[in-house]
Backbone bond lengths (Angstrom), bond angles and torsions (degrees), N, CA, C in turn:
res aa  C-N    CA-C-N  psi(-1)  N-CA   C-N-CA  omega(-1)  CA-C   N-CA-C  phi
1 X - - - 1.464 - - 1.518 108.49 -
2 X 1.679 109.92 132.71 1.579 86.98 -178.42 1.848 68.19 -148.94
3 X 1.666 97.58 145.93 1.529 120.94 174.98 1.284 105.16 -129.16
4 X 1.721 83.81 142.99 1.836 117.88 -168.09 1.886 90.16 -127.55
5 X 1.585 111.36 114.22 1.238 97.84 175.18 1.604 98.12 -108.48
6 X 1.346 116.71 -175.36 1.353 103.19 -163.23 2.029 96.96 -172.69
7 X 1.132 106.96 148.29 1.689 91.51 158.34 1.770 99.60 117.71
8 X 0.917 140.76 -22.90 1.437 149.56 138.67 1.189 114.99 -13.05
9 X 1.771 106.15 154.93 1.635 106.06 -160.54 1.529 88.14 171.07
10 X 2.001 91.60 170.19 1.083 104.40 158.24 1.593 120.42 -100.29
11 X 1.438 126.57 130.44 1.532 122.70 -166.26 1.990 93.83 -129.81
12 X 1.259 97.58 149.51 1.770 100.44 161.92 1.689 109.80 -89.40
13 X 1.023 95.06 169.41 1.650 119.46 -167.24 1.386 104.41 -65.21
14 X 1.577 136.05 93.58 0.988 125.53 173.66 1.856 103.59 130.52
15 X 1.085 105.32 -13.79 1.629 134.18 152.42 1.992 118.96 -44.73
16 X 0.894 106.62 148.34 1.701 126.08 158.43 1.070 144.80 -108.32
17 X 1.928 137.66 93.14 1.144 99.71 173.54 1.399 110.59 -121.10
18 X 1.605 123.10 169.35 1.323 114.05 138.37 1.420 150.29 -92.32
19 X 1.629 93.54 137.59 2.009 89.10 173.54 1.346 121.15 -74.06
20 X 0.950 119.33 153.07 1.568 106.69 155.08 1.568 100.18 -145.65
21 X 1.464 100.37 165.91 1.824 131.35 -169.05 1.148 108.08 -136.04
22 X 1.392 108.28 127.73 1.386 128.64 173.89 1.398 140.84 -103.95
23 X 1.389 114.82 97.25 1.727 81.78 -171.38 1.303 109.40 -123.52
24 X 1.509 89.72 135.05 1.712 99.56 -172.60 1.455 102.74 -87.27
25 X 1.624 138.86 32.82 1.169 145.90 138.87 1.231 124.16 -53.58
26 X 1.397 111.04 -163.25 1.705 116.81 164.78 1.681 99.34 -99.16
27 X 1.295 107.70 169.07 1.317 111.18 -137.08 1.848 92.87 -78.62
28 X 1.671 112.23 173.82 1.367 129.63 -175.53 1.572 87.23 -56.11
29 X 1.606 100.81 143.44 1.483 106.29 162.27 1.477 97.02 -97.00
30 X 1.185 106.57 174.02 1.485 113.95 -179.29 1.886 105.32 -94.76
31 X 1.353 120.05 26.15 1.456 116.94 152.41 1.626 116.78 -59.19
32 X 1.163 103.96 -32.31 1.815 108.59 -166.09 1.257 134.35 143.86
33 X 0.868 123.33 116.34 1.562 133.08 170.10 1.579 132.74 -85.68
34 X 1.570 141.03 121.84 1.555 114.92 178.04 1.446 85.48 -144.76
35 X 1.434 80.25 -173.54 1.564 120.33 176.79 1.765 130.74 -121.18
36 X 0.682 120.60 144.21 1.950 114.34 -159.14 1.129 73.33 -158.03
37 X 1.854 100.49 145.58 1.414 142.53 143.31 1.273 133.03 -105.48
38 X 1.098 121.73 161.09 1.667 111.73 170.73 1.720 113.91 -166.72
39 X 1.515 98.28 79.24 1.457 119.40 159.30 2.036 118.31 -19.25
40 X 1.245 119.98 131.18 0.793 133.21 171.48 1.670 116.31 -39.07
41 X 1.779 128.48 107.68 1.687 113.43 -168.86 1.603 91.05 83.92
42 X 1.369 155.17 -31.55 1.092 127.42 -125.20 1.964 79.82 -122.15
43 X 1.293 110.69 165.11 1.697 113.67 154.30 1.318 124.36 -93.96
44 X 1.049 125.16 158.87 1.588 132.33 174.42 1.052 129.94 -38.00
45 X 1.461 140.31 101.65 1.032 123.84 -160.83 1.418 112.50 -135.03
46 X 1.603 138.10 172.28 1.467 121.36 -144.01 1.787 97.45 -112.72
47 X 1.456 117.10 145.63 1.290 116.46 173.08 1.729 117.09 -108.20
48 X 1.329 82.97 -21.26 2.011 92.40 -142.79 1.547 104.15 -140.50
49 X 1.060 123.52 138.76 1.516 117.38 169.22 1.658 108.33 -152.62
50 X 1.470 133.46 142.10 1.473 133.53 122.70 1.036 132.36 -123.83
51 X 1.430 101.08 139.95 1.620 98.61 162.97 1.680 129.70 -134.34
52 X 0.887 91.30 116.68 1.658 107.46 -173.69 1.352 117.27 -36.32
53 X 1.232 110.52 -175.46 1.944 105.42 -160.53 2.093 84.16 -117.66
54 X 0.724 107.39 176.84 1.615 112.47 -174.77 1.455 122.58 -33.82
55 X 1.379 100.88 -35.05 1.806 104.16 -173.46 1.510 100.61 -138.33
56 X 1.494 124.39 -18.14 1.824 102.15 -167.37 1.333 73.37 -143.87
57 X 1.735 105.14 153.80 1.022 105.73 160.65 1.527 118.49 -96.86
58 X 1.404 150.20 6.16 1.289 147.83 147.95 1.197 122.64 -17.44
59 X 1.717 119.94 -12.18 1.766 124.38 -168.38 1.146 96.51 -147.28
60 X 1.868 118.99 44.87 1.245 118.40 -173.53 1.404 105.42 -95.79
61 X 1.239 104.19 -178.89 1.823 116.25 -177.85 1.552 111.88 -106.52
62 X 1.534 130.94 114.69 1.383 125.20 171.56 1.560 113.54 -98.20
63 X 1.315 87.57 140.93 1.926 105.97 174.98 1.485 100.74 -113.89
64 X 1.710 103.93 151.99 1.204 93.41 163.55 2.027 88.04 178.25
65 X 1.419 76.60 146.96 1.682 108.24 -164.40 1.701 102.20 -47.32
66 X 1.413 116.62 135.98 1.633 104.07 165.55 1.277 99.65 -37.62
67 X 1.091 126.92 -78.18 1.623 131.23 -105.66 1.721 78.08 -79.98
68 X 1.602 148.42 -40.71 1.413 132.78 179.72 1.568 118.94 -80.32
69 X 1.449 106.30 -26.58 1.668 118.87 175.50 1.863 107.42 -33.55
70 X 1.485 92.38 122.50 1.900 102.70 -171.30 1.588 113.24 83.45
71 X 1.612 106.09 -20.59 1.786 89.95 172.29 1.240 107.81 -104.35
72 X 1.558 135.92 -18.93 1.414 141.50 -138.08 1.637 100.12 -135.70
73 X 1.357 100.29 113.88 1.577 107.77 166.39 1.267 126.53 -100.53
74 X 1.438 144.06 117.95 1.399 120.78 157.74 1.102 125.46 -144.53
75 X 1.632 114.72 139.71 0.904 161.05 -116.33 1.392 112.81 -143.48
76 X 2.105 109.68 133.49 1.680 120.78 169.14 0.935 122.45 -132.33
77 X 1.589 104.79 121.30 1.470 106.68 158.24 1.281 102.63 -91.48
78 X 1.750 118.84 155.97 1.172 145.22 -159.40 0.948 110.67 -127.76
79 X 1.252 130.32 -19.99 1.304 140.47 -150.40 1.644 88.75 -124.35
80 X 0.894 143.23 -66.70 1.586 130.20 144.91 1.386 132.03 -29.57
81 X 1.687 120.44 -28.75 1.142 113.37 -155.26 1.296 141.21 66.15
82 X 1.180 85.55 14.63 2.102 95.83 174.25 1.173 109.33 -115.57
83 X 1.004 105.04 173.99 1.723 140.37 163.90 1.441 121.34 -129.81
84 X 1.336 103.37 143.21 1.730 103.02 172.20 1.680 119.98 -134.73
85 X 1.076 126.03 -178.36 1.232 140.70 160.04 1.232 122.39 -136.80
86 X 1.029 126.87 126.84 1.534 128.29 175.38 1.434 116.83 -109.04
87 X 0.751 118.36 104.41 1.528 136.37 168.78 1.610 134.03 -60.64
88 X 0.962 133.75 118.09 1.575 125.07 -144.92 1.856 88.87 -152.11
89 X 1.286 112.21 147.18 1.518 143.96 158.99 2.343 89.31 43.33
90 X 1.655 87.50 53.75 1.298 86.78 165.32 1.259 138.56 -66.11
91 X 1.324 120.16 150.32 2.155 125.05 -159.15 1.721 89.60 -125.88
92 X 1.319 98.35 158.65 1.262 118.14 -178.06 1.896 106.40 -68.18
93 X 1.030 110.97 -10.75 1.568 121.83 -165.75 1.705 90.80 -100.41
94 X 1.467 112.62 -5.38 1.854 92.69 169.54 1.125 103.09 -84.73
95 X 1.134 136.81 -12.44 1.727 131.37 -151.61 1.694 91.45 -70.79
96 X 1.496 108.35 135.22 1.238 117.76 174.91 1.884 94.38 168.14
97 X 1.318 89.04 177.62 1.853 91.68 169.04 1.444 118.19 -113.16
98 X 1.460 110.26 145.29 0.955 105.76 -142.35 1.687 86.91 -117.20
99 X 1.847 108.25 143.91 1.743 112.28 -168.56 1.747 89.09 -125.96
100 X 1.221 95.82 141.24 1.236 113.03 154.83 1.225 116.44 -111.34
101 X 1.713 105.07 163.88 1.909 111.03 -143.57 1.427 93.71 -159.45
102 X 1.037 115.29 147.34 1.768 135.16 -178.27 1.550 115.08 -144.06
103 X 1.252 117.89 120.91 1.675 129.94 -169.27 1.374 98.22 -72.37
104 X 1.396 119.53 150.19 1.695 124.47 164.84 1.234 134.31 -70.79
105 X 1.855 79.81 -33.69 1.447 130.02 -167.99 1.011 160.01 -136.69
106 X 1.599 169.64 127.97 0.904 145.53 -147.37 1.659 120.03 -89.70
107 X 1.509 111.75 125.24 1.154 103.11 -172.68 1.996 117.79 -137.14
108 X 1.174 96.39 -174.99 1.826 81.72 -168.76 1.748 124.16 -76.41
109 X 0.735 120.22 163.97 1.920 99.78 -141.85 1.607 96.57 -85.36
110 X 1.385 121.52 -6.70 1.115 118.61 173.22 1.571 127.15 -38.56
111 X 2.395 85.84 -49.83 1.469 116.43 -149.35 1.482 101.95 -59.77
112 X 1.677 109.10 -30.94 1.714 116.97 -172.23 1.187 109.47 -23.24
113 X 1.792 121.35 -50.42 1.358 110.82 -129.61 2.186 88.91 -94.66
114 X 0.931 94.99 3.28 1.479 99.71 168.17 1.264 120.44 -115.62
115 X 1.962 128.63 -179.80 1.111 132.08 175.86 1.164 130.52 -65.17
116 X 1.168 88.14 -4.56 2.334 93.07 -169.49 1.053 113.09 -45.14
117 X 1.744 108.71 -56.09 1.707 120.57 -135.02 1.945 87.72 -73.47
118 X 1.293 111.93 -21.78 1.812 118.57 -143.10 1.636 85.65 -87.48
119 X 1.604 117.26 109.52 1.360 104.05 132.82 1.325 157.49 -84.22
120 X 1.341 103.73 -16.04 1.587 142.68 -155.61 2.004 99.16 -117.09
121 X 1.337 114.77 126.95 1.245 113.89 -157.91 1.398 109.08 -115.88
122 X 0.593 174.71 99.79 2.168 140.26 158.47 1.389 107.76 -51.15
123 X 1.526 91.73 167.67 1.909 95.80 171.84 1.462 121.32 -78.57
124 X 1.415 131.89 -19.76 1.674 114.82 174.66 1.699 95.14 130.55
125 X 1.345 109.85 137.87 1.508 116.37 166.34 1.505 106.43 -132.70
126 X 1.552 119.60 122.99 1.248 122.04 170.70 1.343 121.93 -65.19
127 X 1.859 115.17 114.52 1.419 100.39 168.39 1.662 97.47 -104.00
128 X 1.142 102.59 172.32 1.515 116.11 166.19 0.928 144.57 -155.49
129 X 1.454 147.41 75.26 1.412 153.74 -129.07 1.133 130.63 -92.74
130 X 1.433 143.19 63.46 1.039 151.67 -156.15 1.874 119.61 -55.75
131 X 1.188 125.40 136.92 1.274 123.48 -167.79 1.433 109.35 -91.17
């Protein structure tokens, strides 16, 4: 598995964008997929999560951080090999870069909202939201 995230920008406050993730691997297993940020001074912290049900992900489970919950969608195609996020009624407090992450493994649904489950990384896309 190797991730290419991509789709970053500068947007005003109240703006949309999308991420997207690439992996020129073999395709997402259905352990899990997320999204992490990490604000300037700040640590890594979790936005986005799925994880699929034993074999498809169509009956998967979504996580997702208060502070984006109702603005932030994300979303897999499989059949592409991507992942996305969509970003909606953006705040100056999203600005950070944004990583996409892929599980090895299956783990307890708690672990999502942290780094554990993620072995597989991308390098980071700068968003930045101007007020």
């Amino acid at each position: 598995v190797q991730l290419q995230a991509s789709g970053g920008g500068l947007v005003r406050a109240g703006g949309s964008l999308r991420l997207s993730c690439a992996n020129s691997g073999r395709t997402f297993s259905t352990y899990g997929v997320g999204w992490f940020r990490q604000a300037p001074g700040k640590e890594r912290e979790f936005v986005a999560a799925i994880r699929g049900s034993s074999t498809v992900w169509g009956s998967g489970v979504f996580y997702y951080a208060d502070s984006v919950k109702g603005r932030f969608t994300i979303s897999i195609d499989n059949a592409k090999k991507m992942m996305y996020l969509q970003m909606n009624g953006l705040k100056p407090e999203d600005t950070a870069i944004y990583y996409c992450a892929a599980a090895d493994r299956r783990y307890s649904s708690s672990s999502y909202y942290t780094p554990r489950p993620y072995a597989y990384w991308g390098q980071g896309t700068l968003v930045t939201v101007s007020s």
